[in-house]
One Martini backbone bead per residue (centre of mass of N, CA, C, O) as a GRO file, in nm:
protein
   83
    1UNK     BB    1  -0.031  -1.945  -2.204
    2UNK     BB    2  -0.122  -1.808  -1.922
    3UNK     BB    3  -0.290  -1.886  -1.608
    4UNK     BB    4  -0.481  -1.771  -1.364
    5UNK     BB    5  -0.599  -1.802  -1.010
    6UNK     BB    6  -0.817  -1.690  -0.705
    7UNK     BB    7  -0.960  -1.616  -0.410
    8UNK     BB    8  -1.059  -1.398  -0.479
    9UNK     BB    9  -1.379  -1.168  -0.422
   10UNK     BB   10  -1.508  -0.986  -0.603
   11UNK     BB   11  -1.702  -0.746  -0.395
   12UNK     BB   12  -1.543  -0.803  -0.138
   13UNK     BB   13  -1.407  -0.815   0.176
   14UNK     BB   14  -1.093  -0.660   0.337
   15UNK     BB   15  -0.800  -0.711   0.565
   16UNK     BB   16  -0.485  -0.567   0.610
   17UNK     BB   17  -0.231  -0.680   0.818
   18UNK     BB   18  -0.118  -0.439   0.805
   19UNK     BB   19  -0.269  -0.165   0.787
   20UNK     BB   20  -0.611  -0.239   0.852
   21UNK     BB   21  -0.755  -0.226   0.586
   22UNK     BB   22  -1.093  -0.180   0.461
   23UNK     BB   23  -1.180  -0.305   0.122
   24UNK     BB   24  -1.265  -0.376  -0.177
   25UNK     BB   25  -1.248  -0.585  -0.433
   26UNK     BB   26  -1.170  -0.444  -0.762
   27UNK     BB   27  -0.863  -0.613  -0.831
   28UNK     BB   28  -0.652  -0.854  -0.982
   29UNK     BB   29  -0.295  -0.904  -1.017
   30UNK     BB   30  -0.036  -1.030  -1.213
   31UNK     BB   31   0.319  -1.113  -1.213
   32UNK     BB   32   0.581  -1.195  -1.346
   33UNK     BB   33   0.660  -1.323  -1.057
   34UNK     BB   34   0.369  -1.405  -0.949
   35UNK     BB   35   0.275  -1.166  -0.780
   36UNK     BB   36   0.003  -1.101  -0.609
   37UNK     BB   37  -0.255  -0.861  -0.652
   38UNK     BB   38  -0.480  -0.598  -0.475
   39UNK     BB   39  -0.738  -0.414  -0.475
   40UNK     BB   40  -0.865  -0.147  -0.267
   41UNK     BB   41  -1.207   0.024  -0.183
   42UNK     BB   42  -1.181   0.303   0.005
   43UNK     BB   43  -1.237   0.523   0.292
   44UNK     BB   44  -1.084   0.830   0.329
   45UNK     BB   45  -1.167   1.123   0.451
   46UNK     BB   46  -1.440   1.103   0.256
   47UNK     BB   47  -1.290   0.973   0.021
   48UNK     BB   48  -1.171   0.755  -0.258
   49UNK     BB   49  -0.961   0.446  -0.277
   50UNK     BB   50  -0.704   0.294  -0.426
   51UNK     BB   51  -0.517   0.029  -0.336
   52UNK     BB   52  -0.215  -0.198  -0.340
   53UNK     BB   53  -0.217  -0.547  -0.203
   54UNK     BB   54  -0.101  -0.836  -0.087
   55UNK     BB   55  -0.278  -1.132  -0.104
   56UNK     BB   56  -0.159  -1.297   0.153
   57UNK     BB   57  -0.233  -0.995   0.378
   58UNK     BB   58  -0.527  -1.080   0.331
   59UNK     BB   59  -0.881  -1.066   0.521
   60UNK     BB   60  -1.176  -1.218   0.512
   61UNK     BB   61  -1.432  -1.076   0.671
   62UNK     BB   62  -1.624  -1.314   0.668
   63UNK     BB   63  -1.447  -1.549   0.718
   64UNK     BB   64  -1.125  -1.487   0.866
   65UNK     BB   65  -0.928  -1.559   0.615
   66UNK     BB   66  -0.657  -1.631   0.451
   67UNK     BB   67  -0.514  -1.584   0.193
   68UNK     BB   68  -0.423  -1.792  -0.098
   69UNK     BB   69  -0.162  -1.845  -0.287
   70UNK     BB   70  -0.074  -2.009  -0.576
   71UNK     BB   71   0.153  -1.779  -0.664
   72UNK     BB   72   0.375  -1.650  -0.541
   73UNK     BB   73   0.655  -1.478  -0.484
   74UNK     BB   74   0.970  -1.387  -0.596
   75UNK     BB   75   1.294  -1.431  -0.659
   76UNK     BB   76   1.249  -1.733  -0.706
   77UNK     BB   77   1.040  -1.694  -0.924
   78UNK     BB   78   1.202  -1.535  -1.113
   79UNK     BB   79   1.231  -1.434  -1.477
   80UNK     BB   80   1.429  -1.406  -1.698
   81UNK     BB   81   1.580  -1.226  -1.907
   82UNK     BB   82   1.500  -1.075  -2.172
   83UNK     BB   83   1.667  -1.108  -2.536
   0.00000   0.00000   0.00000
């Protein structure tokens, strides 16, 4: 069985560095090839929005530093296909 830990801290702020969304942090998903995706919940219009961005493109809104993912992703990480 696999473990992961993540450096979000759920129901703080963050601030997405491409599109410069900012949402709380509402739920971190770890992806088979061990992409870290992070749900950020922000209003857009009036309405409440949910979006998932990488967490390494996340910017904690209070202390002003760059998430670190434990386990990047990426093809070169991607896992073997099941038999």
């Amino acid at each position: 069985m696999a473990t992961y830990e993540s450096d979000i801290i759920l129901g703080d702020e963050y601030q997405d560095k491409i599109t410069e969304v900012i949402g709380v942090a509402t739920s971190v998903h770890f992806y088979r090839n061990a992409c870290e995706r992070v749900v950020l919940t922000y209003k857009n219009k009036g309405m409440v929005v949910d979006a998932s961005f990488d967490a390494t493109d996340l910017i904690h809104q209070e202390t002003q530093e760059e998430v670190k993912s434990k386990l990047p992703g990426g093809p070169e990480r991607a896992m073997p296909p099941r038999r």
